[in-house]
N, CA, C and O atoms as a printed pandas DataFrame, in Angstrom:
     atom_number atom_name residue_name chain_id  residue_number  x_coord  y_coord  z_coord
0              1         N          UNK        A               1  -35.193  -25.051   24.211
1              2        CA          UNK        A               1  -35.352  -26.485   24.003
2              3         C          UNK        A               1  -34.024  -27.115   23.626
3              4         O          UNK        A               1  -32.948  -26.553   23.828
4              5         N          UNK        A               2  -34.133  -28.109   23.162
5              6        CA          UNK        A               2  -32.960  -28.607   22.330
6              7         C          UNK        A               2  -32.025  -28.642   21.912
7              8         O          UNK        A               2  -31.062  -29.399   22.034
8              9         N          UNK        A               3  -32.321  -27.413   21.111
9             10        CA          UNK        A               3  -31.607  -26.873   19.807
10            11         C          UNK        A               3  -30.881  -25.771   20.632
11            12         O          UNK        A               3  -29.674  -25.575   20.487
12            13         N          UNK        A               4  -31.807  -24.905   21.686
13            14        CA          UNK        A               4  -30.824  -23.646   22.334
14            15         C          UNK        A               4  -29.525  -24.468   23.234
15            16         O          UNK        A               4  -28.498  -23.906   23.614
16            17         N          UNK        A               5  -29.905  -26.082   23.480
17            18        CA          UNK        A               5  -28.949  -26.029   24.813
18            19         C          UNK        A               5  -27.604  -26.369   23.965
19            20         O          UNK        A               5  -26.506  -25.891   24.252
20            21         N          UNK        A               6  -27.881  -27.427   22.677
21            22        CA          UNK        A               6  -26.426  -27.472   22.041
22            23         C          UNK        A               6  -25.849  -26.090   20.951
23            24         O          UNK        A               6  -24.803  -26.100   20.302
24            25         N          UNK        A               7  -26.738  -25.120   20.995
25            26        CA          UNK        A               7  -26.275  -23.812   20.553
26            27         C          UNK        A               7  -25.264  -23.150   21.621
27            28         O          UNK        A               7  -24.141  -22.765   21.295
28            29         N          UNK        A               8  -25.731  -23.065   22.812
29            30        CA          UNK        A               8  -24.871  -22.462   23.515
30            31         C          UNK        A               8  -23.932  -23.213   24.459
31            32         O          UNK        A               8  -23.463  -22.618   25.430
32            33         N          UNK        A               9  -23.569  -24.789   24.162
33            34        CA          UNK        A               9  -22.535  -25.798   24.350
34            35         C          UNK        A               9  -21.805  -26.198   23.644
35            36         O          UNK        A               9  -21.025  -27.126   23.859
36            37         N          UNK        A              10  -21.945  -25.443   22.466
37            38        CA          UNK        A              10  -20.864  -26.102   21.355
38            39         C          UNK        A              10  -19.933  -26.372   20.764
39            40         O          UNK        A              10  -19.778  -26.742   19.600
40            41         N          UNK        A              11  -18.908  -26.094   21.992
41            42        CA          UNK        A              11  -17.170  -25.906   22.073
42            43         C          UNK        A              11  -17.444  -27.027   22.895
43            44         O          UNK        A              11  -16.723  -27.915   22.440
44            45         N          UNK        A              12  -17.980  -27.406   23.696
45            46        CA          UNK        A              12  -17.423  -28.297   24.853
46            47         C          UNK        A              12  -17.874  -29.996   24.264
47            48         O          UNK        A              12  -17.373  -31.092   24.515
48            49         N          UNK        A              13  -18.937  -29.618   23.469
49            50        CA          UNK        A              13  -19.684  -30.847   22.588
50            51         C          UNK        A              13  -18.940  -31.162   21.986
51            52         O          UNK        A              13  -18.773  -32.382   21.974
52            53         N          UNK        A              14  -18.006  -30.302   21.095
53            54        CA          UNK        A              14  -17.198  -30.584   19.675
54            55         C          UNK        A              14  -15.671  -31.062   20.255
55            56         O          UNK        A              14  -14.990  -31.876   19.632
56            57         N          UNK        A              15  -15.167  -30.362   21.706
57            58        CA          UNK        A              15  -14.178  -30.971   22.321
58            59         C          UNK        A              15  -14.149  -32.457   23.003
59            60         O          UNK        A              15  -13.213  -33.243   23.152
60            61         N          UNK        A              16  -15.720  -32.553   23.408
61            62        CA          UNK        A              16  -15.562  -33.927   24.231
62            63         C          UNK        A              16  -15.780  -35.122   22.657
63            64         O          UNK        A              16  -15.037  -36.102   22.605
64            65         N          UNK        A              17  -16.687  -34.920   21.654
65            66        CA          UNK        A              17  -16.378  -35.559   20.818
66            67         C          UNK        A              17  -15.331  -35.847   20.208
67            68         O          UNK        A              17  -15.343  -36.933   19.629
68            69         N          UNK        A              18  -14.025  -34.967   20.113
69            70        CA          UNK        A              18  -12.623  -34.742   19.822
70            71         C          UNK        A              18  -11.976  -35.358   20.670
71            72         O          UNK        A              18  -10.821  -35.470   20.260
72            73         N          UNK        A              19  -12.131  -35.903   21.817
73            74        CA          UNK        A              19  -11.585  -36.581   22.779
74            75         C          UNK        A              19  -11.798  -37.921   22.353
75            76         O          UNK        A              19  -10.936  -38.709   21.966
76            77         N          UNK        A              20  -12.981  -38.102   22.456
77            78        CA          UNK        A              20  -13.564  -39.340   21.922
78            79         C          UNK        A              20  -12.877  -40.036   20.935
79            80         O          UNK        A              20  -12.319  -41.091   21.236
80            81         N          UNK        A              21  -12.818  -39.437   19.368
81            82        CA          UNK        A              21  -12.317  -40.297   18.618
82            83         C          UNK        A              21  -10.943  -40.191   18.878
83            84         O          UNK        A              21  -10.339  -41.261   18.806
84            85         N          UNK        A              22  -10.220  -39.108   19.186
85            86        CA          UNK        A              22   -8.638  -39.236   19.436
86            87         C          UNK        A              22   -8.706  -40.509   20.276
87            88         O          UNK        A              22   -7.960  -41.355   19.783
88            89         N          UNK        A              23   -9.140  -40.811   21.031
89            90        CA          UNK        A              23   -9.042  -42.231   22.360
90            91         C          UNK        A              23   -9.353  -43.252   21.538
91            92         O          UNK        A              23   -8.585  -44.208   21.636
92            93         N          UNK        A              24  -10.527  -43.399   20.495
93            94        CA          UNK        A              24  -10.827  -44.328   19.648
94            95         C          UNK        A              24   -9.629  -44.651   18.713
95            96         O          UNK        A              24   -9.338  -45.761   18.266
96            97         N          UNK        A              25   -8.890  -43.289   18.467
97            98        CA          UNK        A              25   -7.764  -43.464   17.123
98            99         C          UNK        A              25   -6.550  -44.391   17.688
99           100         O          UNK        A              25   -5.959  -45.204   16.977
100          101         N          UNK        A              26   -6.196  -44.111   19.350
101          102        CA          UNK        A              26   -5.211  -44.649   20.052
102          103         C          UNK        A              26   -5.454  -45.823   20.266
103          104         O          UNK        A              26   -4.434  -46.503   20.374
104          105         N          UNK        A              27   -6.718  -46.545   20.414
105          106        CA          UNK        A              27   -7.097  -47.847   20.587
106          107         C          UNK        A              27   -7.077  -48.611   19.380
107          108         O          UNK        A              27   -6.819  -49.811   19.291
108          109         N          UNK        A              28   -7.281  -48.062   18.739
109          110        CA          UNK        A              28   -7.154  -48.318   16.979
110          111         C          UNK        A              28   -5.524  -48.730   16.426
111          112         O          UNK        A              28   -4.989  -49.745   15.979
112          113         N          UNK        A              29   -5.166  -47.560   16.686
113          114        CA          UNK        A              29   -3.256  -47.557   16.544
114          115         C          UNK        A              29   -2.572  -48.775   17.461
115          116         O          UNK        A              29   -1.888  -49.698   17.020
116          117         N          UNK        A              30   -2.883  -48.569   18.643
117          118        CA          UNK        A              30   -2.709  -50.113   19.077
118          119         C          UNK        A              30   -3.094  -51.159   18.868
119          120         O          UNK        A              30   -2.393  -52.063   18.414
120          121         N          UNK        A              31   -4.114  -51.240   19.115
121          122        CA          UNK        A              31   -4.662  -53.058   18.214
122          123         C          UNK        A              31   -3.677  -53.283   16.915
123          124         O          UNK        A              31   -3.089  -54.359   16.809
124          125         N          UNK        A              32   -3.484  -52.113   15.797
125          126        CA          UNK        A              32   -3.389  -52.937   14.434
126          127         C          UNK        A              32   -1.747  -53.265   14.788
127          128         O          UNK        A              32   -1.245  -54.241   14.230
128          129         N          UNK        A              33   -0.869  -52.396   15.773
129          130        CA          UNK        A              33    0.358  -52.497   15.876
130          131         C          UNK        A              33   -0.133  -53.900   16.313
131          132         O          UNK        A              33   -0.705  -54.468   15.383
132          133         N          UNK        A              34   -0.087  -54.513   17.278
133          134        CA          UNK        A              34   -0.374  -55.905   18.126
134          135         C          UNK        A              34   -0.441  -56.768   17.021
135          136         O          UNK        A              34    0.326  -57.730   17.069
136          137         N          UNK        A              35   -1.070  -56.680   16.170
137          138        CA          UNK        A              35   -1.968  -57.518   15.084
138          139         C          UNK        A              35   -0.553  -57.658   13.750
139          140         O          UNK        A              35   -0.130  -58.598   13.077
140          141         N          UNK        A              36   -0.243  -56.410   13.848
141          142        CA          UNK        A              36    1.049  -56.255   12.463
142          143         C          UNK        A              36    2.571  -56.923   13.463
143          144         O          UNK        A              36    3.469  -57.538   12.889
144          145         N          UNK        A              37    2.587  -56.693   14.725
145          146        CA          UNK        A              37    3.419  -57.186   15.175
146          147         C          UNK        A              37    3.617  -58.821   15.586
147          148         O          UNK        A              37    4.676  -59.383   15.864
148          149         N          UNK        A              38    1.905  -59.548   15.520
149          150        CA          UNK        A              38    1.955  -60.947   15.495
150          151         C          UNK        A              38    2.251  -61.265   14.025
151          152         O          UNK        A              38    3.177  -62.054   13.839
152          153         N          UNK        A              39    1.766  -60.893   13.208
153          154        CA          UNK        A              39    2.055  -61.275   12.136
154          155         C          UNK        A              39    3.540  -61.272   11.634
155          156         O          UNK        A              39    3.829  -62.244   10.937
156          157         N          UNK        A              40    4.413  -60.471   11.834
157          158        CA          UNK        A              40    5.598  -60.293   11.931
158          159         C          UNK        A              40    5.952  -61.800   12.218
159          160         O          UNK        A              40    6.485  -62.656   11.511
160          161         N          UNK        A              41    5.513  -61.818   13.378
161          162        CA          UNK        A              41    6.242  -63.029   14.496
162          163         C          UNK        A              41    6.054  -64.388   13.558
163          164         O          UNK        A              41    6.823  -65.349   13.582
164          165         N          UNK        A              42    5.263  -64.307   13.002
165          166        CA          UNK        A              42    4.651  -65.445   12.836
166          167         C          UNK        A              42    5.262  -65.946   11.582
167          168         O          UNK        A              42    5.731  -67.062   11.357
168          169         N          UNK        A              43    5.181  -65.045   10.908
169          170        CA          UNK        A              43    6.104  -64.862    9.765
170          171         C          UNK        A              43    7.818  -65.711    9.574
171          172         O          UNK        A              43    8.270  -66.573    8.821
172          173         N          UNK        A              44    8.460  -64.729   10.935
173          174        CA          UNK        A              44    9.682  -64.853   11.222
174          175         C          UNK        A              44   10.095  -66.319   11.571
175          176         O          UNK        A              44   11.100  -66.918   11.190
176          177         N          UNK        A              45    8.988  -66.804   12.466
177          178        CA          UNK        A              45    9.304  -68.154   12.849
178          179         C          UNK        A              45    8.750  -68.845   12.254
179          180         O          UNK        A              45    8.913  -69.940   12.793
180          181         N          UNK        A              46    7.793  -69.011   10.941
181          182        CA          UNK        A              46    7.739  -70.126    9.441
182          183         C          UNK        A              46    9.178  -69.798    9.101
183          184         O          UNK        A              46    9.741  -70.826    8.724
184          185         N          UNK        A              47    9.984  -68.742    9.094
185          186        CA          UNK        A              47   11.221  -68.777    8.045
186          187         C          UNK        A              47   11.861  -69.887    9.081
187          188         O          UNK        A              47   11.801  -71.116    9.120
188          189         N          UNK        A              48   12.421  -69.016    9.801
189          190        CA          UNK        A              48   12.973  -69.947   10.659
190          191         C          UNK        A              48   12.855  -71.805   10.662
191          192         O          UNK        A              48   13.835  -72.524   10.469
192          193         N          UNK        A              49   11.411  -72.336   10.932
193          194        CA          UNK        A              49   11.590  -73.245   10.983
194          195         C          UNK        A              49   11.338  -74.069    9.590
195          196         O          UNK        A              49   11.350  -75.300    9.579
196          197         N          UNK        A              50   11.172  -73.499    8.737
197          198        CA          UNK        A              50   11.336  -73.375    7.206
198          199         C          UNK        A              50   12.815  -74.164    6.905
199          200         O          UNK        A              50   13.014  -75.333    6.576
200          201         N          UNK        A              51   13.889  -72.913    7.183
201          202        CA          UNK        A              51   15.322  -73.272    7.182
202          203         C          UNK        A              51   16.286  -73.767    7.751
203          204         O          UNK        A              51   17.344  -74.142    7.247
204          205         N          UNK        A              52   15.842  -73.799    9.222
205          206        CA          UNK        A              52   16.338  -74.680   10.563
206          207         C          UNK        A              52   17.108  -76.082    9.631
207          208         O          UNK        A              52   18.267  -76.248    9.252
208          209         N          UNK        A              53   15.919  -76.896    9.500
209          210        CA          UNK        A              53   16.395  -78.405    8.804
210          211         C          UNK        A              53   17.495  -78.164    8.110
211          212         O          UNK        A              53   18.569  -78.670    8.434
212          213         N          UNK        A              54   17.391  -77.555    7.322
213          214        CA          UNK        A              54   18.554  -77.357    6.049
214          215         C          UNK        A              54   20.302  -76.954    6.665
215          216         O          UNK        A              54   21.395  -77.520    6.682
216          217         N          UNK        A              55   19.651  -75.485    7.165
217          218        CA          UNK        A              55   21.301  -75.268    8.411
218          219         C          UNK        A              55   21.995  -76.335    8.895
219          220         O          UNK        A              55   23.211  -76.524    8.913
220          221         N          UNK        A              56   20.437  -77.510    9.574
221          222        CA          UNK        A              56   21.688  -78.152   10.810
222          223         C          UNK        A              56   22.603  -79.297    9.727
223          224         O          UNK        A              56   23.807  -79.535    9.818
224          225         N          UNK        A              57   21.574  -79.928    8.656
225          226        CA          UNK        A              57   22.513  -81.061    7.606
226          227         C          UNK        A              57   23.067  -80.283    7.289
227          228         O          UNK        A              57   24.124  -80.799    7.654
228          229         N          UNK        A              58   23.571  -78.791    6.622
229          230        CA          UNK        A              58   24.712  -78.269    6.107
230          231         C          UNK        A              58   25.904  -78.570    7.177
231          232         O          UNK        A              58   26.885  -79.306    7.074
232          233         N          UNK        A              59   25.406  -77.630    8.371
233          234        CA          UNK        A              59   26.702  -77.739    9.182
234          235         C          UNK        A              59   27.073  -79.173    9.997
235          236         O          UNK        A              59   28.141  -79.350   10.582
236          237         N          UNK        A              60   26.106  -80.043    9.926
237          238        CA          UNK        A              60   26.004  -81.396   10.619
238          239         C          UNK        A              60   27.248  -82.456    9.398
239          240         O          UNK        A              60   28.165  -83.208    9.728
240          241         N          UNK        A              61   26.741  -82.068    7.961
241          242        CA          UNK        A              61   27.600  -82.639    6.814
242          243         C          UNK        A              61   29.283  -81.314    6.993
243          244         O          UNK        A              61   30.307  -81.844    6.563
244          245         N          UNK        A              62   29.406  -80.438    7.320
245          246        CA          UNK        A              62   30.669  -79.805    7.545
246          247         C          UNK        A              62   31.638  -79.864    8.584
247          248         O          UNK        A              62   32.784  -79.417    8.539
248          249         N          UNK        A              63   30.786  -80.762   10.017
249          250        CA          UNK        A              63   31.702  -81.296   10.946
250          251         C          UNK        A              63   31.938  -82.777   10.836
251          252         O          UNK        A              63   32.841  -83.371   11.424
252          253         N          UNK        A              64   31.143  -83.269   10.118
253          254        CA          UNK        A              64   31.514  -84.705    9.662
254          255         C          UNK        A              64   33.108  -85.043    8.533
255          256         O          UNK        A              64   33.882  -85.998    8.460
256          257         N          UNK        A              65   33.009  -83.669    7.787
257          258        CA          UNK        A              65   33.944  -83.748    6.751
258          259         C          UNK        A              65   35.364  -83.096    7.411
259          260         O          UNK        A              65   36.410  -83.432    6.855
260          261         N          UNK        A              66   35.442  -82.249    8.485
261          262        CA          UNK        A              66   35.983  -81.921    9.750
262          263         C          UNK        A              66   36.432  -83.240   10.080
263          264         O          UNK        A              66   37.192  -83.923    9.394
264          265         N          UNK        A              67   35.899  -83.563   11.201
265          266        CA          UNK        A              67   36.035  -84.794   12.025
266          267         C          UNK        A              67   36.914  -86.037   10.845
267          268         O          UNK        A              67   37.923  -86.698   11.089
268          269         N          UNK        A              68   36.152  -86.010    9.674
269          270        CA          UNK        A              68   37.371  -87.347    8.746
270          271         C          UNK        A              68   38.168  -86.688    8.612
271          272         O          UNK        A              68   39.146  -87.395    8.854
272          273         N          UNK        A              69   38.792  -84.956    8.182
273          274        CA          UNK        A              69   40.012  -84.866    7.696
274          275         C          UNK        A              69   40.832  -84.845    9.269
275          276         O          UNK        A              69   42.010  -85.198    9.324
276          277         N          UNK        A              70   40.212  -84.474   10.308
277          278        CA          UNK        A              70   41.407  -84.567   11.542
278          279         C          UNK        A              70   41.489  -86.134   11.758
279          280         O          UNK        A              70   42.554  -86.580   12.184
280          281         N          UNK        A              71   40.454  -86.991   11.500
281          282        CA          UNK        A              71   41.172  -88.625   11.709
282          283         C          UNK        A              71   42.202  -88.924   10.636
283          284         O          UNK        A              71   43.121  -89.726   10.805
284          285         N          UNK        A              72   42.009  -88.273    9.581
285          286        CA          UNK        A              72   43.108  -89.185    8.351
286          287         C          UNK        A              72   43.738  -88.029    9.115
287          288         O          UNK        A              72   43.200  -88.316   10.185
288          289         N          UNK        A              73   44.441  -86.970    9.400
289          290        CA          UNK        A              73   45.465  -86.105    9.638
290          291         C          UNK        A              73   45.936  -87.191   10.721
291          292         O          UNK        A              73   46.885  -87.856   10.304
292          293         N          UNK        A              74   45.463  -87.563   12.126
293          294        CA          UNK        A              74   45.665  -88.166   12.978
294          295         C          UNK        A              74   46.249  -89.613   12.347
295          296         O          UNK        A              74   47.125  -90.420   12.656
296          297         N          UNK        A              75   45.559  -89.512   11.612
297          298        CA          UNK        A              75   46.350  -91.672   11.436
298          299         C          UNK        A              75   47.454  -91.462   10.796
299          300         O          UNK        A              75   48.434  -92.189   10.956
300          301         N          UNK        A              76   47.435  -90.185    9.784
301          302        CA          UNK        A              76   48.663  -89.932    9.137
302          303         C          UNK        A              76   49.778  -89.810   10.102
303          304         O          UNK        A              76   50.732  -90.574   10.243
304          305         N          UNK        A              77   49.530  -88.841   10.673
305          306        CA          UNK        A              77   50.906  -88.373   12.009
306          307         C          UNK        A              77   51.007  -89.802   12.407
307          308         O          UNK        A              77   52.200  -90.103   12.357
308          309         N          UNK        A              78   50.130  -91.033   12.859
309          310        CA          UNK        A              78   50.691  -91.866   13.599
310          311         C          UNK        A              78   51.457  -92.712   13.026
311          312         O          UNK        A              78   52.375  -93.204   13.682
312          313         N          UNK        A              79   51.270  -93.056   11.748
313          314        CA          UNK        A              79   52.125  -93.719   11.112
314          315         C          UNK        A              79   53.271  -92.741   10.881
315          316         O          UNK        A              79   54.066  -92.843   11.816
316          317         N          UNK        A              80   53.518  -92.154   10.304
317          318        CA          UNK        A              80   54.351  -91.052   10.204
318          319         C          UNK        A              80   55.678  -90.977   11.087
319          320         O          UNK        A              80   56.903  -91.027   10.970
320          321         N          UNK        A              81   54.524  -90.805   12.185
321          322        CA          UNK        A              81   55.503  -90.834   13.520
322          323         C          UNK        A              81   56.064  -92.108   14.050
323          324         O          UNK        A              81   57.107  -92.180   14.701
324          325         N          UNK        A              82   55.331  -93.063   13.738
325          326        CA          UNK        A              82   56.057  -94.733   13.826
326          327         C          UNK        A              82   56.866  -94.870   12.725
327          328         O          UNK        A              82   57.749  -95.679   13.007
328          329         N          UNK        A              83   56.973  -94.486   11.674
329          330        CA          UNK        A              83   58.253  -94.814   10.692
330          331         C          UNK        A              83   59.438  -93.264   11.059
331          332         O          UNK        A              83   60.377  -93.084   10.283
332          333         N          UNK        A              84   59.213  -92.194   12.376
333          334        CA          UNK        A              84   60.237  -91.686   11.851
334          335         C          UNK        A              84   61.002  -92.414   13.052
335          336         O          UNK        A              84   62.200  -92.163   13.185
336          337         N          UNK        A              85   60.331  -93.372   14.004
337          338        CA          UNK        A              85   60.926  -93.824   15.511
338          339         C          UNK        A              85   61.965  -94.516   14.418
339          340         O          UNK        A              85   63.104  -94.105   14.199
340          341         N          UNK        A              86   61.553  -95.258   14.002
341          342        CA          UNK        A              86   62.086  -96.951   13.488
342          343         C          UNK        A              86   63.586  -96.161   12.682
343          344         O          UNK        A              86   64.699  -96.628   12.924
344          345         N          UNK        A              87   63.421  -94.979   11.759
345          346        CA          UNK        A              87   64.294  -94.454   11.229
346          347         C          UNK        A              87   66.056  -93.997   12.501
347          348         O          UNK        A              87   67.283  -94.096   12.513
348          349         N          UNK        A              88   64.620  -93.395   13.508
349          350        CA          UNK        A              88   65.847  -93.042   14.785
350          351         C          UNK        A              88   66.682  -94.158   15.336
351          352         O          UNK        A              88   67.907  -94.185   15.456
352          353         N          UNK        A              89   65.922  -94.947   15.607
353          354        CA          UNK        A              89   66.539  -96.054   16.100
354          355         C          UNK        A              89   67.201  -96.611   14.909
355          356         O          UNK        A              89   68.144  -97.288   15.318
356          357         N          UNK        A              90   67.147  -96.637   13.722
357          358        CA          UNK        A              90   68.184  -97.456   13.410
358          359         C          UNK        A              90   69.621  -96.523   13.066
359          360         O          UNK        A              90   70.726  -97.027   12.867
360          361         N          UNK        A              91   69.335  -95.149   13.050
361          362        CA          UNK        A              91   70.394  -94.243   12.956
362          363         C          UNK        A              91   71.488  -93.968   14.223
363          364         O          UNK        A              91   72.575  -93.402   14.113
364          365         N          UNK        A              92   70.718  -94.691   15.811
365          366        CA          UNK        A              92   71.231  -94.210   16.607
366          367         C          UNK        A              92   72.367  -95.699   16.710
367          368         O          UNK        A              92   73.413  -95.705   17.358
368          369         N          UNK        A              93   71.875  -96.762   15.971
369          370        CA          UNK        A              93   72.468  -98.369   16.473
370          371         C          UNK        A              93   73.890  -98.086   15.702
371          372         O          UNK        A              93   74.779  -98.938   15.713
């Protein structure tokens, strides 16, 4: 009956069940990776757009302070350079 047929199958019962959950464990191991790897993501890009704002006024306020010291450098040289003409010319008269 019954009982004789899984008595004398009971390597192949205990292997195909062993198959079973190993395939269950791999489907398992994948999903939670997928799941730990969105979360990751998700994570990464709240920081991101968390700190984005802040970066661009830092460096947005560091090319502004850029940009004025090369204009005063620039207006400097031009005057500079118009009082050393006026100097030449009157050294050359």
């Amino acid at each position: 009956t019954g009982k004789e047929y899984i008595g004398d199958d009971i390597t192949e019962i205990q292997s195909s069940v062993k198959r079973a959950l190993q395939s269950c464990c791999q489907q398992l191991r994948a999903h939670l990776s997928k799941k730990m790897a969105l979360k990751d993501m998700k994570e990464r890009r709240g920081r991101i757009v968390k700190y984005v704002p802040d970066v661009c006024r830092s460096i947005l306020g560091i090319l502004q302070k850029r940009k004025e010291r090369l204009e005063t450098v620039d207006h400097a040289a031009a005057t500079a350079g118009g009082g050393r003409g006026r100097k030449r010319a009157k050294q050359d008269a």
